[in-house]
N, C-alpha and C positions, 0 to 999 in steps of 0.2 A: 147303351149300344149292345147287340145283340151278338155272342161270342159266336168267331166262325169257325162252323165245322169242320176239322178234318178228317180226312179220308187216308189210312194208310195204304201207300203205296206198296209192289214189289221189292222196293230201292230202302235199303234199313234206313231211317230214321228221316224217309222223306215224305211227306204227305202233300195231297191235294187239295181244293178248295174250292168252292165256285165267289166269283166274284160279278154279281150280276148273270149274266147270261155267258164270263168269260172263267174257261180252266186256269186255275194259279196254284202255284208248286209253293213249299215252305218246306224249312229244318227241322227239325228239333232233338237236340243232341245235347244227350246229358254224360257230363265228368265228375271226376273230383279236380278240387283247387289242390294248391301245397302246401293249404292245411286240413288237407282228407275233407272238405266239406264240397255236401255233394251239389253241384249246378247245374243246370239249365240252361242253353246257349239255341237261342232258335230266330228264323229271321222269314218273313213272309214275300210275297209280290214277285217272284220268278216266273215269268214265261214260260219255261220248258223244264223236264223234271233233269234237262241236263243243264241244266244251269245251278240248280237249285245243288245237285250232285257233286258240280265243281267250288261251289262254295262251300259246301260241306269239309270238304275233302282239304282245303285250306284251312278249316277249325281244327279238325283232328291232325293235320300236319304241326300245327303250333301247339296243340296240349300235348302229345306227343316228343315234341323238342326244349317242354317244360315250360312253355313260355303262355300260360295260363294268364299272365297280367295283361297279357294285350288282348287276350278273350275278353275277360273281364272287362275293358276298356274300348270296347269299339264302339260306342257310341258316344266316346270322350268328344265333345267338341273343342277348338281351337280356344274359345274362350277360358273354358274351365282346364284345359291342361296350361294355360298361362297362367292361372290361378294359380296353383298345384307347381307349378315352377318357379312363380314369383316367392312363396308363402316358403320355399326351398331354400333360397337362394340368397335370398333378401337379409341374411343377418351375415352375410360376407362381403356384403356389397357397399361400396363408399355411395355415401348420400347421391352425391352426382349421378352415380351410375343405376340407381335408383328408380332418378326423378329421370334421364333420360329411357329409360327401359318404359317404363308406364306411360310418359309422353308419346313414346313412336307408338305404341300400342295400341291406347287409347282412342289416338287420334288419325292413325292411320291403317292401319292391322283389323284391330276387333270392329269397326265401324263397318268395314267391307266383307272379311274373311270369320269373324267372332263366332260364328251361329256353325258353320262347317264342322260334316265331324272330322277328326285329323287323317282319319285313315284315305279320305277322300281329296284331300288336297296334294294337288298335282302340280307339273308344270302350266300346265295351261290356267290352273285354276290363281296362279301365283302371277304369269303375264296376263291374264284377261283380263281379274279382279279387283288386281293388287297395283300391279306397276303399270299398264297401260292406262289409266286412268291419274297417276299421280305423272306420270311423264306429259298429258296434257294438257295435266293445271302447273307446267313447268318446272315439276320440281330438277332440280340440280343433279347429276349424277352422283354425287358424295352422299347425298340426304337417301339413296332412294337406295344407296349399300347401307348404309345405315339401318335403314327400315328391313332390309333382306337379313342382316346379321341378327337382329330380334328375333326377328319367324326362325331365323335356322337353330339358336339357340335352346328356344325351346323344345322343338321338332327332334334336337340333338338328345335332348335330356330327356323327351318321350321315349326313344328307342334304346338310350342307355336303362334306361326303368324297366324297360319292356313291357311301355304303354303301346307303344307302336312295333313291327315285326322290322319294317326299314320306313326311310324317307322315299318321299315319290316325287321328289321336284329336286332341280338343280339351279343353280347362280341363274338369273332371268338375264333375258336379253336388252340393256338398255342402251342400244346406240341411239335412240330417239331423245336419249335426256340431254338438259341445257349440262354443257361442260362444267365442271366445279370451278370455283377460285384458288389457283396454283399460289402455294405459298413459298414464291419466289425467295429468295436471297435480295439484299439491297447491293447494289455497287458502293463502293466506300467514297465517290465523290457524290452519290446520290444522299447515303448518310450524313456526310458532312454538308452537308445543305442542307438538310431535315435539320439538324441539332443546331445549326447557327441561326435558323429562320425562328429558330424557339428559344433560345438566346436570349435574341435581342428583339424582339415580338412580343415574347409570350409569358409566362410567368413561370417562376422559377421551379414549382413544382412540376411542371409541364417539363420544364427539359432538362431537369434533376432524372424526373420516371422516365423518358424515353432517353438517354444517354446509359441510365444504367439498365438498363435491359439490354441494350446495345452491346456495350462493355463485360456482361456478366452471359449472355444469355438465357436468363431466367425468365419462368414465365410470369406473365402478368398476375394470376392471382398468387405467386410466390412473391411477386414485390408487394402488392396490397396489403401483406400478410405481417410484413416485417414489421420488429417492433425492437426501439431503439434500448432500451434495457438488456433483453436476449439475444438480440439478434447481430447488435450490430457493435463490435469492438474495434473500438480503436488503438486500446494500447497491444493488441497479436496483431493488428492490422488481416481481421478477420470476418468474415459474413457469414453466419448462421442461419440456413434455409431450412425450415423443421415443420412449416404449414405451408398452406394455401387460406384462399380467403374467396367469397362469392356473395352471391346477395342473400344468402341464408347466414353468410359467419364464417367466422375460421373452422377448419378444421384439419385434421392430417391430411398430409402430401399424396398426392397424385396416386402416387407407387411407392415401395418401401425403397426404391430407388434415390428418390428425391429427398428422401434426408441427406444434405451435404454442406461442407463448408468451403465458402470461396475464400481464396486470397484475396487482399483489395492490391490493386494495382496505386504507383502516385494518384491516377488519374481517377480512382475510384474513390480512393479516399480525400484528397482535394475539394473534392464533386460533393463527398457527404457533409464535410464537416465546414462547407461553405452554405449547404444548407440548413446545417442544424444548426448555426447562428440566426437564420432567417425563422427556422421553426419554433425554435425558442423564444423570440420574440413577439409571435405571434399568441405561441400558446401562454407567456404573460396574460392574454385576455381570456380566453379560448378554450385552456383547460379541462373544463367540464363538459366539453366536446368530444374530446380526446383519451378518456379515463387512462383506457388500456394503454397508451402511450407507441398508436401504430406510427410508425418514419413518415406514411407520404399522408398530406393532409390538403384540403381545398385552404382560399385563404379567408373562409369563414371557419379554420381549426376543425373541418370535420373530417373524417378518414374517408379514402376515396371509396365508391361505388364501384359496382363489378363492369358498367361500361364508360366511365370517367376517362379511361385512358383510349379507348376508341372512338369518343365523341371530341376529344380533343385533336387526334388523328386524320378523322374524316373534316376536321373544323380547317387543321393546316393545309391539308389537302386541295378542299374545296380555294380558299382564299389566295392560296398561293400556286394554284396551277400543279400540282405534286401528285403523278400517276397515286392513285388508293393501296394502301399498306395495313397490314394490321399489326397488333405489337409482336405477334409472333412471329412476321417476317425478319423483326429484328435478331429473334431468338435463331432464326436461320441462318441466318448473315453471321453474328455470331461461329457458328459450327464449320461454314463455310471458310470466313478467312481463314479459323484455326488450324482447318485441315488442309489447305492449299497453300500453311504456311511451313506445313510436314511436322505439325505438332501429333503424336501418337495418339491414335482412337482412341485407345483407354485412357490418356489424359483429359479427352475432349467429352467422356460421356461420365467420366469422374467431376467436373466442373458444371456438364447441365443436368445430371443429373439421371443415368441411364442403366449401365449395369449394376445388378444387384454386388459383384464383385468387386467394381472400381471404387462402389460407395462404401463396402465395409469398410475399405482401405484405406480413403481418404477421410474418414468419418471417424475412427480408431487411432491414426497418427498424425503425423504432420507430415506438411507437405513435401513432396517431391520436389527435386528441383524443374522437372519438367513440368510441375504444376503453376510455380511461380513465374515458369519464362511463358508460359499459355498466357496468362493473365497480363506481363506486362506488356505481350505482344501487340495489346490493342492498343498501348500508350504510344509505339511506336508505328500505327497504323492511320490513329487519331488523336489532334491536335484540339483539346479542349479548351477554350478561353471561360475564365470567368464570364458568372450570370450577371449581365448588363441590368442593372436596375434602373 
């Protein structure tokens, strides 16, 4: 292809061009970088030699205010500054948060917006592109923050770099998305009907794992996790929460939050050690199922599956007429009675696991006595019966 001529202008460092039988303007504006190495910054296709002028005028404003990176960088596209942010970022990051980041990315981000350079992405280019087309394949309001907290993330870490000079878009407008699923709180005669329907129904692992999530507010992959050796003491009458667990494996907690020790309440401990008669019996055969020795197991001795406990959920649900819950509801229900029982915040986020502060404390001694009336609290909320075999 044949190189086009230009023509210097009156205007320093603006030249002309013919393109066809039409006049076109261009830059060409050379600096130093901030390491004295000399560059080239030049950009073709302007209409008018004042246009060409005012873009100029925005390069030399940025080398001038030292911020030579986003020179450097204006042809960065969306894709490869996530490249460049993931390749950053990625060895702070818990697996989870990981394999979530590349998923939204992947699959919803770089598929539409990937090829865009960033300097170019706007509002409009964020509702046109991006969310007005995911709003019509109904995605949920919750999923479509989710996919917005990505973009902004890295868009974030562009302009702290000074890949970028600022952001050109804000929060998009999604009153057209389907409502999220509110994770309500349960009523405690709601609960007590969950836990008796599973009882005497359902099998004992089922309503061992949904009573003590109940009782504890711990999350689901923090029970998956537990394992009867480390975790679970009977003679402190004490539960050691130190992992999670997912369909890749255990590994550390959430947040450095979530390292914590519950108290077992009568009701918690009752609950365990009526099942670890059951488990032990089982794992007589089963063993080699179970190496690592996790607490909650199928009654083929296998350790549960990361949706094991919501397939059993949606199973009561369905059979028994029971508005849809997930285990985290429980974990809300949980937090709720305690707090409307005038049990102190910092007791309640010392138990599920929330401030970095309440956990060192409870993590380092023993327990408060506020910690212990939290926990029995739920013994005198809810009336457990033996698992009906």
């Amino acid at each position: 292809m044949a190189r086009v001529k230009m023509t210097k202008t009156k205007k320093d460092s603006i030249y002309s061009y013919k393109q066809g039988a039409t006049k076109k303007y261009a830059y060409r504006y050379k600096y130093y970088d901030q390491n004295g190495v000399r560059r080239e910054k030049s950009k073709q296709g302007f209409d008018s030699i004042e246009k060409a002028e005012r873009a100029l005028i925005d390069i030399k404003a940025s080398i001038l205010d030292g911020n030579t990176s986003y020179v450097e960088n204006d042809k960065l596209t969306v894709r490869q500054l996530n490249e460049i942010y993931t390749e950053a970022s990625v060895t702070n990051w818990k697996p989870t948060t990981e394999r979530i980041h590349t998923y939204i990315m992947e699959n919803y981000v770089l598929v539409t917006i990937g090829q865009k350079k960033i300097k170019n992405v706007s509002n409009m280019t964020i509702q046109k592109e991006l969310m007005d087309p995911l709003i019509k394949r109904g995605f949920k309001e919750g999923t479509l923050i989710s996919v917005y907290r990505r973009l902004n993330a890295i868009f974030t870490f562009a302009v702290k770099n000074e890949m970028l000079d600022r952001k050109r878009f804000s929060a998009p407008n999604l009153k057209g998305a389907s409502e999220s699923m509110k994770r309500n709180a349960l009523s405690v005669r709601d609960v007590t009907r969950i836990l008796e329907i599973a009882r005497t129904k359902y099998k004992i692992t089922h309503y061992t794992a949904l009573s003590l999530l109940f009782l504890t507010g711990m999350r689901a992959g923090e029970l998956r996790a537990l394992m009867w050796e480390s975790d679970i003491d009977f003679e402190n009458n004490i539960i050691h929460i130190r992992r999670t667990k997912d369909r890749f494996g255990p590994r550390t907690p959430k947040t450095k939050n979530s390292y914590r020790t519950f108290p077992m309440s009568e009701n918690i401990r009752s609950l365990l050690l009526a099942y670890k008669e059951w488990y032990d019996q089982t794992m007589a055969s089963y063993q080699h199922r179970n190496p690592i020795g996790y607490v909650f197991v199928t009654y083929a001795g296998e350790p549960l599956g990361e949706r094991y406990l919501k397939r059993i959920i949606d199973l009561i649900c369905e059979r028994e007429k029971i508005p849809h819950f997930t285990p985290h509801y429980l974990r809300h229900t949980f937090v709720t009675i305690q707090l409307s029982n005038n049990i102190p915040i910092s007791t309640v986020a010392a138990l599920i696991g929330d401030t970095p502060e309440t956990i060192y404390k409870v993590y380092a001694h023993s327990f408060e006595k506020d910690e212990i009336q939290a926990s029995n609290l739920m013994d005198q909320i809810v009336v457990l019966n033996s698992f009906e075999k």
